[in-house]
DSSP file (Angstrom, degrees, kcal/mol; ACC not computed):
  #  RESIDUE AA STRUCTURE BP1 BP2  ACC     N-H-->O    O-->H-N    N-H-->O    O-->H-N    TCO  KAPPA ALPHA  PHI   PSI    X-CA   Y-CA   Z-CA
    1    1 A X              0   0    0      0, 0.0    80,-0.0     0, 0.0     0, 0.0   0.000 360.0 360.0 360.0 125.5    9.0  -18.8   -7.9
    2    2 A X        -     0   0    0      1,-0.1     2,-0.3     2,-0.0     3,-0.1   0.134 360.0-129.3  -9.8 144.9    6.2  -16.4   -6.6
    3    3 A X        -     0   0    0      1,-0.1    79,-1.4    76,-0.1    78,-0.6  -0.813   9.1-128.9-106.7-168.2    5.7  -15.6   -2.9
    4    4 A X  S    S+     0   0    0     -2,-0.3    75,-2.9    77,-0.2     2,-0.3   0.867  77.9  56.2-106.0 -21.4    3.0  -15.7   -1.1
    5    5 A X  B     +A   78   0A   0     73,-0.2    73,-0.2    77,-0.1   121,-0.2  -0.850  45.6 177.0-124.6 172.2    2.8  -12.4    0.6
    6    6 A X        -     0   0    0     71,-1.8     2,-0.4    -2,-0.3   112,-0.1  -0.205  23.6-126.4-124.9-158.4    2.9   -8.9   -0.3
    7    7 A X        +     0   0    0     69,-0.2   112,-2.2    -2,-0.1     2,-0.3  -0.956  27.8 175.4-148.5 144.2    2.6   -5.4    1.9
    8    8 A X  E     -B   75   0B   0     67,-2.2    67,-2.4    -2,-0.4     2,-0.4  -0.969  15.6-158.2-136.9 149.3    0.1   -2.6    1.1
    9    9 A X  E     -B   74   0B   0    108,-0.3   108,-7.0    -2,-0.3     2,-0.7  -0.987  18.6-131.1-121.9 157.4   -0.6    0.3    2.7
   10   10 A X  E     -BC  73 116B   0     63,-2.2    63,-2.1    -2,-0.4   106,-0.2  -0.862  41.7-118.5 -98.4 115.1   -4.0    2.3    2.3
   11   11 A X     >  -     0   0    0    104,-3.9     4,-2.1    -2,-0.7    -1,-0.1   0.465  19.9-104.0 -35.9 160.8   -2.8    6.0    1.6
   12   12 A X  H  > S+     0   0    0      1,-0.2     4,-4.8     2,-0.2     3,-0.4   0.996 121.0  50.9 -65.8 -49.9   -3.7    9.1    4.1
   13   13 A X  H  > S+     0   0    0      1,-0.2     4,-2.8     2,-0.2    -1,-0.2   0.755 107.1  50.9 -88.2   3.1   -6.1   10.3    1.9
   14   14 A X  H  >>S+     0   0    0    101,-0.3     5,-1.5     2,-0.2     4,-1.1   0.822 108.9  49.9 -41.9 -55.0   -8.0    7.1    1.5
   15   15 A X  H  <5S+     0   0    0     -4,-2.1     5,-0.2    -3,-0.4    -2,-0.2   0.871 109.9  52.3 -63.7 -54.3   -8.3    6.5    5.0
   16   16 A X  H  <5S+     0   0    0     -4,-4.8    -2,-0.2    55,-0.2    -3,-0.1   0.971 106.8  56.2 -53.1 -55.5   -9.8   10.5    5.6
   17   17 A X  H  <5S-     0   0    0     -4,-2.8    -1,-0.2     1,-0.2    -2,-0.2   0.853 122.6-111.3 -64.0 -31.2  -12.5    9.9    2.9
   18   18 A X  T  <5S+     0   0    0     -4,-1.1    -1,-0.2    -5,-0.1    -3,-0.2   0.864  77.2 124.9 115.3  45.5  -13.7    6.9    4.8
   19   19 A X     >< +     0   0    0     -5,-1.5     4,-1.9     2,-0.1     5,-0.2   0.147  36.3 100.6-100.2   8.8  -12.6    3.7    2.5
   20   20 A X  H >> S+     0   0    0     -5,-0.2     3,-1.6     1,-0.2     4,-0.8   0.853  81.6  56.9 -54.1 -89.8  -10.6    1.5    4.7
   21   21 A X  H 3> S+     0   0    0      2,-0.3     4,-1.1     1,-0.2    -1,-0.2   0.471 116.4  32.8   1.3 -72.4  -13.6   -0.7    5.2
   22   22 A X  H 3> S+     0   0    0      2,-0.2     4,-1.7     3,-0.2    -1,-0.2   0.561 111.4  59.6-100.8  13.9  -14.1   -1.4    1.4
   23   23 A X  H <X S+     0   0    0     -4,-1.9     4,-1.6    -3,-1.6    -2,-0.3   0.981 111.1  46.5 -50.4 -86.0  -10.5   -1.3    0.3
   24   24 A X  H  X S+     0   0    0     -4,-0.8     4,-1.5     2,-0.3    -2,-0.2   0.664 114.8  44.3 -57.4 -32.7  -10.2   -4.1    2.7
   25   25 A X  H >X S+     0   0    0     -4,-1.1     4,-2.2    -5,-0.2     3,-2.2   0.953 104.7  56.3 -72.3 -72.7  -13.2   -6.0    1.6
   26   26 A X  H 3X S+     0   0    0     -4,-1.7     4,-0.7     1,-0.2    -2,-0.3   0.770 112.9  47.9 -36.0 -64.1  -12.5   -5.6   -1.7
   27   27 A X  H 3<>S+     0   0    0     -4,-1.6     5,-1.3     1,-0.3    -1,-0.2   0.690 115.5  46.7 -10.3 -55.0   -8.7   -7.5   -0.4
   28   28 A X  H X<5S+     0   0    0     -3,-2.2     3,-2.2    -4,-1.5    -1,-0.3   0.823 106.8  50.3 -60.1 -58.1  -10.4   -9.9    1.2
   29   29 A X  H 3<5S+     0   0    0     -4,-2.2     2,-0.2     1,-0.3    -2,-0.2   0.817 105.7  67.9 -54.0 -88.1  -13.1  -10.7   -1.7
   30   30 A X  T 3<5S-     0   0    0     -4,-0.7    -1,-0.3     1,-0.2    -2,-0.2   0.240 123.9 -92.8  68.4 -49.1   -9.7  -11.0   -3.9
   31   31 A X  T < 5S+     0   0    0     -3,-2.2    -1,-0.2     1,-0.3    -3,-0.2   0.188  77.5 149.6 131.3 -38.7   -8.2  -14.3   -2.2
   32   32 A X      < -     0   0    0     -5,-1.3     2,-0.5     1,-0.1    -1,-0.3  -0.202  41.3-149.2 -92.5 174.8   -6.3  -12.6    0.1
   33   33 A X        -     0   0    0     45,-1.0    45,-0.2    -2,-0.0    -1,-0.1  -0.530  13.7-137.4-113.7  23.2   -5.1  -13.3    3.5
   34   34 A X        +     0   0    0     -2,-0.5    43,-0.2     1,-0.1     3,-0.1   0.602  28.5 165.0 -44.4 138.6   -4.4  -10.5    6.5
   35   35 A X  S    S+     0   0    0     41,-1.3   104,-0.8     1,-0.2     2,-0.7   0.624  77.3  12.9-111.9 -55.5   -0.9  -11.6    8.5
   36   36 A X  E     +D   76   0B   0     40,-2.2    40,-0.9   102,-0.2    -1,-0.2  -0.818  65.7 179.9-149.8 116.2   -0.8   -8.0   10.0
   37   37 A X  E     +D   75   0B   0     -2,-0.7    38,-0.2   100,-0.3     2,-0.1  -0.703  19.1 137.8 -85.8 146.0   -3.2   -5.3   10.3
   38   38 A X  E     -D   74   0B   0     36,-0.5    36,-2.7    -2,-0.1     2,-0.4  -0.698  39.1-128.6-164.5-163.9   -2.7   -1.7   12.0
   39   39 A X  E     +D   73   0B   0     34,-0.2     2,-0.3    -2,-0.1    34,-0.2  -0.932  41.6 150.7-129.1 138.6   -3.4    2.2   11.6
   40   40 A X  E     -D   72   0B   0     32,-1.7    32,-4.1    -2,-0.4     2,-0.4  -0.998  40.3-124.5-164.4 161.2   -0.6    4.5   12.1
   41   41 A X        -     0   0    0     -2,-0.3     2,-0.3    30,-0.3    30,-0.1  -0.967  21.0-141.6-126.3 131.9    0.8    7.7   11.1
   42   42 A X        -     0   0    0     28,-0.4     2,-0.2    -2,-0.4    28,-0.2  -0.650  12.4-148.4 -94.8 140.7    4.3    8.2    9.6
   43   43 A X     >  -     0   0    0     -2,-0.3     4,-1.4    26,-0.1     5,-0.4  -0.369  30.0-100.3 -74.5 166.7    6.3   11.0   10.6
   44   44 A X  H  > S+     0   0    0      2,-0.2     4,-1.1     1,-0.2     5,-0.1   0.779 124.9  55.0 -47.8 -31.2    8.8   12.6    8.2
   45   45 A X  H  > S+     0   0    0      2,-0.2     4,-1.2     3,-0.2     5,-0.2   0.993 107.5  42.8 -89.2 -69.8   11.1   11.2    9.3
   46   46 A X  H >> S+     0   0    0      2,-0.3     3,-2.4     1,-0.3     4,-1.0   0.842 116.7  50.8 -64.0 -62.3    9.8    7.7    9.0
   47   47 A X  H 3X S+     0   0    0     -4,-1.4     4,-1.8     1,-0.5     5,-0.4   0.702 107.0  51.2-108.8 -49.9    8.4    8.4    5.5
   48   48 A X  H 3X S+     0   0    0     -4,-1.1     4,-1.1    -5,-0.4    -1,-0.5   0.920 110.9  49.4 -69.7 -29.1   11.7    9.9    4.2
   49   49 A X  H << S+     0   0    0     -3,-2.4    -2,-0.3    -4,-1.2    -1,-0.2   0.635 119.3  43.0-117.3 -26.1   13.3    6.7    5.6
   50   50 A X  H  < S+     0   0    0     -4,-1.0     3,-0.3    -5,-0.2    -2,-0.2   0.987 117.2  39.1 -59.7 -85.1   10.4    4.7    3.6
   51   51 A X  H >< S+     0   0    0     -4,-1.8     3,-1.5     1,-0.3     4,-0.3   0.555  85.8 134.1-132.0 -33.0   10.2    6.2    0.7
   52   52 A X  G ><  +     0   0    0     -4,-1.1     3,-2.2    -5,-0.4    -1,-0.3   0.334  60.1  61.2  -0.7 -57.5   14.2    6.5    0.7
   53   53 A X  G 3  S+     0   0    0      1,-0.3    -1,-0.2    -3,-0.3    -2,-0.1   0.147  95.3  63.1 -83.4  33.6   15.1    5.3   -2.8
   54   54 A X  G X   +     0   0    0     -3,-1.5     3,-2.6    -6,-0.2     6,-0.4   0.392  69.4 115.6 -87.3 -21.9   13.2    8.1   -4.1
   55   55 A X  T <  S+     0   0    0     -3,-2.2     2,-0.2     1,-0.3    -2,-0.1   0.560  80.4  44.8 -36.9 -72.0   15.8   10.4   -2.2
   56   56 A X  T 3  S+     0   0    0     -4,-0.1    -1,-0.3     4,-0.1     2,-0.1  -0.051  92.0  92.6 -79.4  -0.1   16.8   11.7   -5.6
   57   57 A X  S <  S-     0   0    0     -3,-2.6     4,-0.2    -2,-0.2    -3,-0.0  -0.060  80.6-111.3 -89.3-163.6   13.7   12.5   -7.8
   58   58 A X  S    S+     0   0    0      2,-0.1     3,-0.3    -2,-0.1     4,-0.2   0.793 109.6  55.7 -92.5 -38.8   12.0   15.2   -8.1
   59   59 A X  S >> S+     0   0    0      1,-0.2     4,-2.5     2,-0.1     3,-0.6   0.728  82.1 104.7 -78.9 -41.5    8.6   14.1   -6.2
   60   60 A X  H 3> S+     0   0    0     -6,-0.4     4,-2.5     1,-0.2    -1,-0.2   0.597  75.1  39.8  24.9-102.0   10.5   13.3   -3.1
   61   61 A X  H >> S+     0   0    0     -3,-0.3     4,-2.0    -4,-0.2     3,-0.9   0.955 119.9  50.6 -66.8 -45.7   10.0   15.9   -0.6
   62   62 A X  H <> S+     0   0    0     -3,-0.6     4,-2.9     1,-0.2    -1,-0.2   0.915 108.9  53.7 -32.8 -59.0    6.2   16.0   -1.8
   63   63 A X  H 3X S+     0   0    0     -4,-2.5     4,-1.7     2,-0.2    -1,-0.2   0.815 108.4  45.9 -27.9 -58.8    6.0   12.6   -1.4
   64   64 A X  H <X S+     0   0    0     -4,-2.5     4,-1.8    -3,-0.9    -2,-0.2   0.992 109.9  50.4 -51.5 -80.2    7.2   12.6    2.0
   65   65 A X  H  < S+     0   0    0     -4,-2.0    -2,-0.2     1,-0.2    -3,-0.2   0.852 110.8  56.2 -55.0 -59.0    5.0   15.5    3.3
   66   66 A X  H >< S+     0   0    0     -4,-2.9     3,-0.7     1,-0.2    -1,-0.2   0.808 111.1  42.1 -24.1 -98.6    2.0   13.5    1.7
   67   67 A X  H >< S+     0   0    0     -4,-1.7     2,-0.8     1,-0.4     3,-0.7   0.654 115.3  47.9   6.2 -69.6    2.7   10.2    3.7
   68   68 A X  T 3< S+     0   0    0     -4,-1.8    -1,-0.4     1,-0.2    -2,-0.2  -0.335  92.1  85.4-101.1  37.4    3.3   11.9    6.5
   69   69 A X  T <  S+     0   0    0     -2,-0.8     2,-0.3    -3,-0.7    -1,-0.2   0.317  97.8  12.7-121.9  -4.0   -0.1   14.1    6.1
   70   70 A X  S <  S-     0   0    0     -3,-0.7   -28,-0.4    -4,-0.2    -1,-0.3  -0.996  85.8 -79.6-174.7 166.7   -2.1   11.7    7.7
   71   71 A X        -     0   0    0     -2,-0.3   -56,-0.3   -30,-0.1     2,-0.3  -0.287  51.7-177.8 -63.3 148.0   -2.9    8.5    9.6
   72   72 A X  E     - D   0  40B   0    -32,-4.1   -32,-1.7   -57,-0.1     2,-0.5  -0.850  18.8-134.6-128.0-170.2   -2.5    5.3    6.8
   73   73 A X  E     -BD  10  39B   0    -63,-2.1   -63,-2.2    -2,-0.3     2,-0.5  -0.989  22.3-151.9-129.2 145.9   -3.2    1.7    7.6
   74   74 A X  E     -BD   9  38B   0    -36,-2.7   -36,-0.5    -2,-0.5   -65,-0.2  -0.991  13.1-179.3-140.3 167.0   -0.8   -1.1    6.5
   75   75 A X  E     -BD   8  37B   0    -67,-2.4   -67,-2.2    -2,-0.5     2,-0.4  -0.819  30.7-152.5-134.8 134.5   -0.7   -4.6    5.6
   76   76 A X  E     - D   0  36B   0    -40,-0.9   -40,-2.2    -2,-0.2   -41,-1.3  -0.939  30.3-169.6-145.1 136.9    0.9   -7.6    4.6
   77   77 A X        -     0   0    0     -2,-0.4   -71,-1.8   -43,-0.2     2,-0.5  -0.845   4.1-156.5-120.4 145.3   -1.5   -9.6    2.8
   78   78 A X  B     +A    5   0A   0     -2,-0.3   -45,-1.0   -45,-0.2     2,-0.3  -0.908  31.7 124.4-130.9 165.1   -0.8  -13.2    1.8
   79   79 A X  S    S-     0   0    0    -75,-2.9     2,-0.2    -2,-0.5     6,-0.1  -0.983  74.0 -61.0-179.5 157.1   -2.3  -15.6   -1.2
   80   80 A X  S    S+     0   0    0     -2,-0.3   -76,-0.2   -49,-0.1     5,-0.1  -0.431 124.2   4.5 -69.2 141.9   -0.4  -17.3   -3.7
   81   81 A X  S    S+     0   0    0    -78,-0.6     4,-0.3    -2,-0.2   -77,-0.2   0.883  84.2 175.3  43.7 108.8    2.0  -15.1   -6.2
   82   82 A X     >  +     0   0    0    -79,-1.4     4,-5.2   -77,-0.2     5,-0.4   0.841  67.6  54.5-106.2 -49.5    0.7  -12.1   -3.8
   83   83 A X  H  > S+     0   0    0    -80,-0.2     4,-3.1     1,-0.2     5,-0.3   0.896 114.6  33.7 -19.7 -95.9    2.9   -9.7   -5.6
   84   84 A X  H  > S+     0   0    0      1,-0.2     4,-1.7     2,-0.2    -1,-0.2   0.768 123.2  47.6 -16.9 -59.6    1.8  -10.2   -9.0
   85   85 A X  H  > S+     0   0    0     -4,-0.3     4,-1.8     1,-0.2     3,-0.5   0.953 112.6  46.0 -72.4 -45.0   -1.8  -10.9   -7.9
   86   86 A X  H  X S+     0   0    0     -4,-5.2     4,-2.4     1,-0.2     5,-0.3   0.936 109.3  57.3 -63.6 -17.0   -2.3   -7.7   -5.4
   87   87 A X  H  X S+     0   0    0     -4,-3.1     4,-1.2    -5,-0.4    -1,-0.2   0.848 107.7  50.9 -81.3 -31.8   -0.5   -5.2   -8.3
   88   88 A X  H  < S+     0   0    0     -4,-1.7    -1,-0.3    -3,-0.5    -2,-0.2   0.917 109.3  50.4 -47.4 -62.4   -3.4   -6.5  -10.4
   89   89 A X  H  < S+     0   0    0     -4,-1.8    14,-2.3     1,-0.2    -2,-0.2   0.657 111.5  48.8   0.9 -63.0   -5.9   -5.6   -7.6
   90   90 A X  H  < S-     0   0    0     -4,-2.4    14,-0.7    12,-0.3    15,-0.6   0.849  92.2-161.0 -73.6 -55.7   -4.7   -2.5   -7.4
   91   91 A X     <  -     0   0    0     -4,-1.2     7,-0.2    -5,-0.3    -2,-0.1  -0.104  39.7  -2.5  98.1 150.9   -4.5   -1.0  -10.9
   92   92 A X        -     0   0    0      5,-0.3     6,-0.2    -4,-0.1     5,-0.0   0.391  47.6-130.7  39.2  98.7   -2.8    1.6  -12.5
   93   93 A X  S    S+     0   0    0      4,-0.1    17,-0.1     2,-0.1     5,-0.1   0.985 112.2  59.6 -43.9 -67.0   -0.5    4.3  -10.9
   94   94 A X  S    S-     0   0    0      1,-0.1    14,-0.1    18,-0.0    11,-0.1   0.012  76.6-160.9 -29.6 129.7   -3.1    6.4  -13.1
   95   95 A X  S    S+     0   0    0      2,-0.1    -1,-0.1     1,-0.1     7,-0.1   0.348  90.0  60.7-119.4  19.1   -6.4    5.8  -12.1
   96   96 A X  S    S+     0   0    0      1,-0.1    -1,-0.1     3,-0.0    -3,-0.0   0.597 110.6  39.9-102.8 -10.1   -7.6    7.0  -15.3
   97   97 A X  S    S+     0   0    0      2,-0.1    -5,-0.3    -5,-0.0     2,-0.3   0.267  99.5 115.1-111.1  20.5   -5.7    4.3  -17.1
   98   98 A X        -     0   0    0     -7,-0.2     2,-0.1    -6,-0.2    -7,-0.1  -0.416  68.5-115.8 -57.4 122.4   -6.9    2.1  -14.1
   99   99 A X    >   -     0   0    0     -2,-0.3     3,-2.3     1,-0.1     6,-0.3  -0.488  29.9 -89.9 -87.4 171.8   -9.3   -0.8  -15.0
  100  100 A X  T 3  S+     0   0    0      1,-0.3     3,-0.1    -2,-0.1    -1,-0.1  -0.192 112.1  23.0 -66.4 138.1  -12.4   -1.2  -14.1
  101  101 A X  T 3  S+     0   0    0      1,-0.3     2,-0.3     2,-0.1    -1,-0.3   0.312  94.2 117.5 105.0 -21.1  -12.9   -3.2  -10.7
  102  102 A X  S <> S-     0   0    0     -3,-2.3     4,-0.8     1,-0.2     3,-0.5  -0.675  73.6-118.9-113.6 139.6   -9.4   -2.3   -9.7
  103  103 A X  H >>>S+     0   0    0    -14,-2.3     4,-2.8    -2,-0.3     3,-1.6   0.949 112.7  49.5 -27.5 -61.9   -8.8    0.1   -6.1
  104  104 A X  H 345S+     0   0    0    -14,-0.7    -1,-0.2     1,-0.3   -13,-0.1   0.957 104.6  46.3 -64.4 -51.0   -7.4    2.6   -7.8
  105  105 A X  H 345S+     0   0    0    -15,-0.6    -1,-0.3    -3,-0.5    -2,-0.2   0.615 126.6  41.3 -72.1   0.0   -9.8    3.1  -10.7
  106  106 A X  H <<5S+     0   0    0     -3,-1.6    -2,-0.2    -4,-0.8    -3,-0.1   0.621 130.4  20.2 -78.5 -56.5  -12.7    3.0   -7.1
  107  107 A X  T  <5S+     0   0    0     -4,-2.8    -3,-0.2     7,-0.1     8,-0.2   0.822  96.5 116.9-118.6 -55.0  -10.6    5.1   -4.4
  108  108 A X      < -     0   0    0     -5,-0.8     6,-0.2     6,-0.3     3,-0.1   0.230  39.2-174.9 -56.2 176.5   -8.2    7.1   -6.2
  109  109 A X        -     0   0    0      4,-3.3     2,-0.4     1,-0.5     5,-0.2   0.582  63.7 -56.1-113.0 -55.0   -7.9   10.5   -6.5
  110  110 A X  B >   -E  113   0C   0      3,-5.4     3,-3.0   -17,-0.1    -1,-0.5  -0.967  67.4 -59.8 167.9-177.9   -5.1   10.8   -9.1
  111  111 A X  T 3  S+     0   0    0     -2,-0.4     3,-0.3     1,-0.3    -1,-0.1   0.767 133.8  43.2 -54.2 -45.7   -1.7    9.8   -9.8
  112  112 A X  T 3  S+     0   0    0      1,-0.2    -1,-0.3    -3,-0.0     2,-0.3   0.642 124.8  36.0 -66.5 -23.0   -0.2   11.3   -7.0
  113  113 A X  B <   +E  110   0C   0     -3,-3.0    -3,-5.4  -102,-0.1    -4,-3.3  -0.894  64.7 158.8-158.7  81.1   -3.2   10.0   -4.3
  114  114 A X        -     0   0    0     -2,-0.3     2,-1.1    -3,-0.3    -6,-0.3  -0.003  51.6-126.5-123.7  35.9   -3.9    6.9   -5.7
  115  115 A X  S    S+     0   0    0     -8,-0.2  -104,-3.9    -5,-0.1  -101,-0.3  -0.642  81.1  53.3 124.4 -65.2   -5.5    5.5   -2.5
  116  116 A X  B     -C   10   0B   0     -2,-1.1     2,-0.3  -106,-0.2  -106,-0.2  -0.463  51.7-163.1 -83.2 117.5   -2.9    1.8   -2.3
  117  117 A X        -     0   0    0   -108,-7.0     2,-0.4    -2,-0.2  -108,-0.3  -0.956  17.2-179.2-111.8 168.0    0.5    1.3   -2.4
  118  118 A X        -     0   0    0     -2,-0.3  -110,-0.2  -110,-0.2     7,-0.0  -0.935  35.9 -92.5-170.4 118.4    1.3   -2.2   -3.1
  119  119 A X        -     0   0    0   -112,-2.2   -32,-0.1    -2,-0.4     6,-0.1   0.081  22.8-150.2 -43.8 139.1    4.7   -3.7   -3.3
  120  120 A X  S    S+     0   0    0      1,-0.1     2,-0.3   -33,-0.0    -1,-0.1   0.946  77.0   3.5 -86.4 -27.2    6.7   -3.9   -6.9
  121  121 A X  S  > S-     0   0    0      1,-0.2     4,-3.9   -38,-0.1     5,-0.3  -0.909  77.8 -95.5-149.4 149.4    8.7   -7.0   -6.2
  122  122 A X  T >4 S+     0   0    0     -2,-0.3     3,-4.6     2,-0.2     4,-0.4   0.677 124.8  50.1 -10.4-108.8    9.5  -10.4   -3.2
  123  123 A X  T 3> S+     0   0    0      1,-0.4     4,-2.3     2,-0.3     5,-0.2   0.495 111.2  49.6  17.0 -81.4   12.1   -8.7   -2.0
  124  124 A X  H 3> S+     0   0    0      2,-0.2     4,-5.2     1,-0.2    -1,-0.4   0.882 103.9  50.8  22.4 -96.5   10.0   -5.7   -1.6
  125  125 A X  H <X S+     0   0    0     -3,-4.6     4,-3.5    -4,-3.9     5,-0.4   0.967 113.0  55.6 -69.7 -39.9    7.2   -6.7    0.0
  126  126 A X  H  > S+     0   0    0     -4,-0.4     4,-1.9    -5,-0.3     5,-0.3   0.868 112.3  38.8 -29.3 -58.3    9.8   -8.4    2.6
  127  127 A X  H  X S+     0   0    0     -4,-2.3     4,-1.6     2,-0.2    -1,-0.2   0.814 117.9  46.5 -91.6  -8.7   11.5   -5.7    3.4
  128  128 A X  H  X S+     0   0    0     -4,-5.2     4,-1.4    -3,-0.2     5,-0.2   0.945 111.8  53.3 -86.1 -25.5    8.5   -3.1    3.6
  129  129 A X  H  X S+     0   0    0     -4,-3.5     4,-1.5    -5,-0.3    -2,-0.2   0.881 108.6  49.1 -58.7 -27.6    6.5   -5.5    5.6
  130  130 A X  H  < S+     0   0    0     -4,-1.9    -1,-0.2    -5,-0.4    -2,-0.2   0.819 105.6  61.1 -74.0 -32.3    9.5   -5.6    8.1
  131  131 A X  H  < S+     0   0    0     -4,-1.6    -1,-0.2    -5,-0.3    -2,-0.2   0.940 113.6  33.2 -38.9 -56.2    9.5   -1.9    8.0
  132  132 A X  H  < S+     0   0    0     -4,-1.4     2,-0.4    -3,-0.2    -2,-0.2   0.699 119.6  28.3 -79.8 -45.9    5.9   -1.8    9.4
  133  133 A X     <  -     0   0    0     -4,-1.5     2,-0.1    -5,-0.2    -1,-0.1  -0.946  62.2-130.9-148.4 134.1    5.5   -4.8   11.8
  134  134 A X    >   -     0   0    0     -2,-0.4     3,-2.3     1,-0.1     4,-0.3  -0.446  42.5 -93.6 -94.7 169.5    7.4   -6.9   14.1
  135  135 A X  T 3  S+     0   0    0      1,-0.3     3,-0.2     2,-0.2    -1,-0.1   0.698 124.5  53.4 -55.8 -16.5    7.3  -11.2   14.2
  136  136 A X  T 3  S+     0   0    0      1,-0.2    -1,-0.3     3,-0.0    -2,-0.0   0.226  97.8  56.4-116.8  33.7    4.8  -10.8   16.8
  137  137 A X  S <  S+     0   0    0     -3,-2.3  -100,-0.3  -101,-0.0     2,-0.2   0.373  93.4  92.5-119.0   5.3    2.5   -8.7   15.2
  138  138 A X              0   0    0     -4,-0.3  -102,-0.2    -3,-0.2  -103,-0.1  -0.675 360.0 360.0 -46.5 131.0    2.3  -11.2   12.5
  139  139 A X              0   0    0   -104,-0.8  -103,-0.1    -2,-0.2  -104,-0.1   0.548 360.0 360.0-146.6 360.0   -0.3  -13.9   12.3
């Protein structure tokens, strides 16, 4: 069975270009839910610890430095099958094979700065929303 929430965060260079505001609407229009808002900036440190079962690609350390290049905002959104529904939402890693309507074909940049991240799985969104936010900064 589905769950009902997911975790997203809106990417560093999303937040510089000045889209939080309709990234979020657009979230909101959607169905979904906020449990826990805020704006924060990952260190390296935090980002490598994040991003961890990447350790071993190639993109990694890029990855990291990215993350960690700016403030980003995260989320855990809920609505019923939130997984499923926000990865729909979202679009595309590609935001040239994004469809139309979706964040990513809207806000991205490209494959690499593609505005959202947006959890692949339950399990997932559990443990990156616990990453982010403690039981009383849920609501």
């Amino acid at each position: 069975m589905a769950g009902n929430r997911t975790f997203t965060m809106i990417k560093p260079e999303a937040v510089e270009n000045g889209n939080t505001g309709a990234i979020l609407a657009k979230i909101q229009e959607a169905g979904f839910k906020l449990i826990a808002l805020k704006k924060t900036r990952l260190s390296s440190e935090r980002a490598g610890e994040f991003y961890e079962v990447h350790k071993e690609r190639p993109f990694y350390g890029e990855l990291v430095d990215y993350m960690s290049s700016g403030p980003i905002i995260a989320a855990i959104l809920e609505k019923d099958n939130a997984v499923l529904d926000f990865r729909t939402l979202i679009g595309s890693t590609d935001p040239a094979e994004a469809a139309e309507g979706t964040i990513r074909k809207a806000f991205a940049e490209s494959k690499a700065k593609n505005a959202v991240h947006g959890s692949d799985s339950d399990d997932n969104a559990q443990i990156e929303g616990d990453f982010f936010f403690t039981a009383d900064e849920r609501f």
